[in-house]
C-alpha positions as CSV (number, residue, x, y, z in Angstrom):
1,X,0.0,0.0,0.0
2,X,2.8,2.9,1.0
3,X,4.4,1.4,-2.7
4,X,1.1,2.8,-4.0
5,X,0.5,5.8,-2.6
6,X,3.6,7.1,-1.0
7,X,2.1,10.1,0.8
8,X,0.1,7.9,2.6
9,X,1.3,6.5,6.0
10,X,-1.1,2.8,6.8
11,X,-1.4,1.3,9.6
12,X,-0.1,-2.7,8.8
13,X,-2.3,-5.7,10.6
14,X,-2.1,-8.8,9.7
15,X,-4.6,-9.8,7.4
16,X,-4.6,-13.7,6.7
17,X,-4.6,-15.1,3.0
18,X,-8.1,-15.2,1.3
19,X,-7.3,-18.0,-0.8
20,X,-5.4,-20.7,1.4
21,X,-1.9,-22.0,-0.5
22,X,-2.4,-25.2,-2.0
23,X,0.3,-26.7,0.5
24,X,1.5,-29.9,-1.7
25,X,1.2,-33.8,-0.3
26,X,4.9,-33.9,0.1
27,X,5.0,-31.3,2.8
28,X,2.6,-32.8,4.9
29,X,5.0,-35.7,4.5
30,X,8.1,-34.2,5.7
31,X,6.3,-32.1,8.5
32,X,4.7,-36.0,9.6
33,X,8.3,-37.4,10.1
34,X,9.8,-33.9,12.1
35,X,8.8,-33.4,16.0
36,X,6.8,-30.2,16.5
37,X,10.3,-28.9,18.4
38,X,12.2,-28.6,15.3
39,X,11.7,-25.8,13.4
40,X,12.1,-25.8,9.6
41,X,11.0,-23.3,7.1
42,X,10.6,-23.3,3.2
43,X,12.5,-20.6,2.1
44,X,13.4,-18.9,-1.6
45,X,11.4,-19.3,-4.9
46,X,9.1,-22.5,-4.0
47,X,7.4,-19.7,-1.6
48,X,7.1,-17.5,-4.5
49,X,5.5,-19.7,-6.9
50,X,3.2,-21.2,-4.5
51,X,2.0,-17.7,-4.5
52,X,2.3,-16.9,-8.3
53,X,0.2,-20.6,-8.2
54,X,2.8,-22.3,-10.0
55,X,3.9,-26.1,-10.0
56,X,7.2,-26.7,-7.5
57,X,9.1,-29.4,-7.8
58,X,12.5,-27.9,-6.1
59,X,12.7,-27.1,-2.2
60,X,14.7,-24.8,0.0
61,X,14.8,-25.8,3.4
62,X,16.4,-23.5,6.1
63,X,16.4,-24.6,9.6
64,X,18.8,-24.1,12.4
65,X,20.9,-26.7,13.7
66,X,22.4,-29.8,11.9
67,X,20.6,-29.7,8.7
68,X,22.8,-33.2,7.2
69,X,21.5,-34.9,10.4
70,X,17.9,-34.3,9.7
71,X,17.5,-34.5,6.1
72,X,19.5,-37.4,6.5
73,X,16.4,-38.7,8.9
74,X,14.0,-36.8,6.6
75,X,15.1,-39.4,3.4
76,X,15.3,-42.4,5.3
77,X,11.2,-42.1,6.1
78,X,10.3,-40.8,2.8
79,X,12.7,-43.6,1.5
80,X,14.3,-41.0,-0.6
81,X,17.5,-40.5,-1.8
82,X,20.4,-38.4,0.2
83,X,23.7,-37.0,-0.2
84,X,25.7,-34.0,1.5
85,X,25.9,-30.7,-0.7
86,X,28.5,-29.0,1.7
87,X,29.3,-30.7,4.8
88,X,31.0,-27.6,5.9
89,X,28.1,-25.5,5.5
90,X,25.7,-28.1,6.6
91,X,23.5,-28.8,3.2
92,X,22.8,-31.6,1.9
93,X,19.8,-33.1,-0.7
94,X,16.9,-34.9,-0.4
95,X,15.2,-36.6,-3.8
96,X,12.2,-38.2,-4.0
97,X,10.0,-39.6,-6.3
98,X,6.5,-39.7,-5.5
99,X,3.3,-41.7,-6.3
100,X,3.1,-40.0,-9.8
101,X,6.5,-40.7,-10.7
102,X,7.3,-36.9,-10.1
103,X,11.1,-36.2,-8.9
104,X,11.2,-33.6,-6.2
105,X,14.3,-32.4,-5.3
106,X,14.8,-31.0,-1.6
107,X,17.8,-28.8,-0.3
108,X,17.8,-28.7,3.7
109,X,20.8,-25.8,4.5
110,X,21.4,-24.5,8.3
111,X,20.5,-20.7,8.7
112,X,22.5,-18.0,7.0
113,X,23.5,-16.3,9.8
114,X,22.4,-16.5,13.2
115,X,18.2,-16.6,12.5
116,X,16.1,-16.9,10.0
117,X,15.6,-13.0,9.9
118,X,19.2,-12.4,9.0
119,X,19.1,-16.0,6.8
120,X,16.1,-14.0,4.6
121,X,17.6,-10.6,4.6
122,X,21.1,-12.1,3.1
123,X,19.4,-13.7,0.1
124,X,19.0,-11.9,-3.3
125,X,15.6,-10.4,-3.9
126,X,12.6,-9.6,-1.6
127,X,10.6,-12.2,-3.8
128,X,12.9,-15.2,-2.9
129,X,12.9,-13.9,0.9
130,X,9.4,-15.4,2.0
131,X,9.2,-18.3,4.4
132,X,6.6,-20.4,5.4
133,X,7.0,-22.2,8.8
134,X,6.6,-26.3,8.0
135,X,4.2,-26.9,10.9
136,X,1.8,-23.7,10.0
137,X,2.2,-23.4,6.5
138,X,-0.7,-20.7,5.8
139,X,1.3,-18.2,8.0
140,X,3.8,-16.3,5.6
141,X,6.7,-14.8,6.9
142,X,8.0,-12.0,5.0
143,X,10.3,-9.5,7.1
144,X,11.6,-7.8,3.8
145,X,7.9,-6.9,1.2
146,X,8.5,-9.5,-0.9
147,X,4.8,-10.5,-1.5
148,X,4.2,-6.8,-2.1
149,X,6.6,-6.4,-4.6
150,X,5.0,-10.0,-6.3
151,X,1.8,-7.9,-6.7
152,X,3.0,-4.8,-7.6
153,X,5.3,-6.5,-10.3
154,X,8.7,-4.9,-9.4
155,X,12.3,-7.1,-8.3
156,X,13.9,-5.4,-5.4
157,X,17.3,-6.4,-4.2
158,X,17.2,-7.4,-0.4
159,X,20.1,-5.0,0.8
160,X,22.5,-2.8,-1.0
161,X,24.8,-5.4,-0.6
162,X,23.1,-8.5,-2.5
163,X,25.3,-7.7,-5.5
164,X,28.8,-7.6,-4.5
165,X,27.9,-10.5,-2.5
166,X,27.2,-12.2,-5.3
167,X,28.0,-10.7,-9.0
168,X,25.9,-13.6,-10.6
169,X,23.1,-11.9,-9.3
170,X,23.0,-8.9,-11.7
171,X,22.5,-11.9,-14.3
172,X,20.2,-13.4,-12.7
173,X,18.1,-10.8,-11.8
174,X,17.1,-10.0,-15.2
175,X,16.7,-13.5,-15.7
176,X,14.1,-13.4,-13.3
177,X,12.6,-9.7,-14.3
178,X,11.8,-11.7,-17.7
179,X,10.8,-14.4,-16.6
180,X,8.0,-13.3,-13.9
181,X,7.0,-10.1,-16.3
182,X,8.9,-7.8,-13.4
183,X,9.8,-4.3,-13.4
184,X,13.5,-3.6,-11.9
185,X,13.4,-1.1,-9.2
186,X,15.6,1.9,-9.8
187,X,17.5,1.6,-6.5
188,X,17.9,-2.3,-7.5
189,X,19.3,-1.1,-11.0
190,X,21.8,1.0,-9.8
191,X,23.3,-1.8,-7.3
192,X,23.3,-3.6,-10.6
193,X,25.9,-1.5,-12.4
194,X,28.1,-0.6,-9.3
195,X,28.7,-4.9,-9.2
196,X,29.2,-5.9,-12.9
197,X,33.2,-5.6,-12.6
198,X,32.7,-7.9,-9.6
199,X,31.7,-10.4,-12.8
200,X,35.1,-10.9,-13.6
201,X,35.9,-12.9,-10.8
202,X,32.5,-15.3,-11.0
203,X,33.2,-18.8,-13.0
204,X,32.5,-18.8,-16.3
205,X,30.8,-21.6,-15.4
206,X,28.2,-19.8,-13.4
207,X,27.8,-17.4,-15.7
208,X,27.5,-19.6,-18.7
209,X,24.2,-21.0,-17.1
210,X,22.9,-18.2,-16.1
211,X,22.9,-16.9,-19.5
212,X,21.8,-19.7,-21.0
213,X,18.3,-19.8,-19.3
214,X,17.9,-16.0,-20.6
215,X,18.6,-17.3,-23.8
216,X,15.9,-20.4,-23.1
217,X,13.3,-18.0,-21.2
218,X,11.0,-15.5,-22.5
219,X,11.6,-12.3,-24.0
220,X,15.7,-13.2,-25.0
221,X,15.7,-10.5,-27.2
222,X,14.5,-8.0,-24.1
223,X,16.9,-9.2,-22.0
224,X,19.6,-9.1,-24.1
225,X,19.0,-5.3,-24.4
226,X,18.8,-5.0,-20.4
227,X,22.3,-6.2,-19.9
């Protein structure tokens, strides 16, 4: 609303959804096997498209704690396959095929930083920086707008630092822009072009397949003229 109408100060409530998320089966499944001690929140782009109402297949987990050892616990009830992504920064993957014959591929990571505030904050835009808690699904949590900005169609860097943090980002944030139909915010844009030398020192690698889904995407020729 204050995106809308900026001379206008409202007062925030919370309002809960009108429509409730269509929380899928597999959820319900991992929630089943966790105690209602642990906590454990989906994080990043599977929020976002549940919102947008779009199929998820891919999962980011964030929880605090020892993420290998319950992932690890997570695949052996869903009799799913495991392996570590980064024992050092405690990540590991989950994959499991369900009753459809549908592979769903799970990432369980301990917090970035010392809570989840600070985990969502320190990701790249406000879109990816949603949570929902695994044991009340319907609640959002999202510290930073980014449901906001979903509506209003605009991609909004988290912090001023999301860019030098990662170069990549500048890539893939008109990735995403073209993807989703988004408008980049001006602030966002100018972040943007203070981090492309930081490019230089990404992997070709990562860079390679970042442009390669602009190429793949919608509107190439669009995005091709942003960068």
């Amino acid at each position: 609303a204050k995106a809308a109408r900026h001379k206008e100060n409202p007062e925030i409530k919370f309002v809960p959804m009108s429509i409730p998320l269509a929380i899928p089966p597999i959820l319900e499944r991992i929630r089943a096997t966790l105690p209602p001690d642990i906590p454990v929140y989906l994080v990043g782009g599977a929020v976002r498209d549940f919102l947008l109402g779009y199929p998820v297949h891919d999962y980011d987990f964030a929880l605090p704690g020892d993420a290998l050892e319950i992932s690890r616990e997570i695949a052996n009830r869903l009799d799913a396959a495991y392996y570590p992504l980064d024992v050092e920064r405690k990540t590991a993957r989950v994959i499991y095929t369900d009753e459809q014959g549908i592979r769903n591929v799970l990432d369980f990571a301990a917090y970035r930083g010392s809570d989840l505030d600070s985990d969502l904050h320190d990701r790249d835009f406000t879109i990816n920086a949603m949570a929902l808690d695994i044991h009340s699904p319907q609640e959002l949590l999202d510290p930073l707008g980014g449901a906001a900005d979903l509506q209003t169609k605009q991609l909004r860097a988290c912090t001023p630092r999301s860019f030098t943090d990662d170069p990549v980002r500048v890539l893939r944030a008109i990735r995403m822009a073209a993807k989703l139909g988004l408008h980049i915010q001006s602030k966002t844009q100018a972040w943007m072009r203070a981090a492309v030398p930081g490019l230089a020192k990404i992997s070709p690698e990562r860079q390679r397949d970042e442009l390669s889904q602009i190429l793949g995407g919608k509107q190439p020729h669009t995005s091709i003229r942003a960068l």
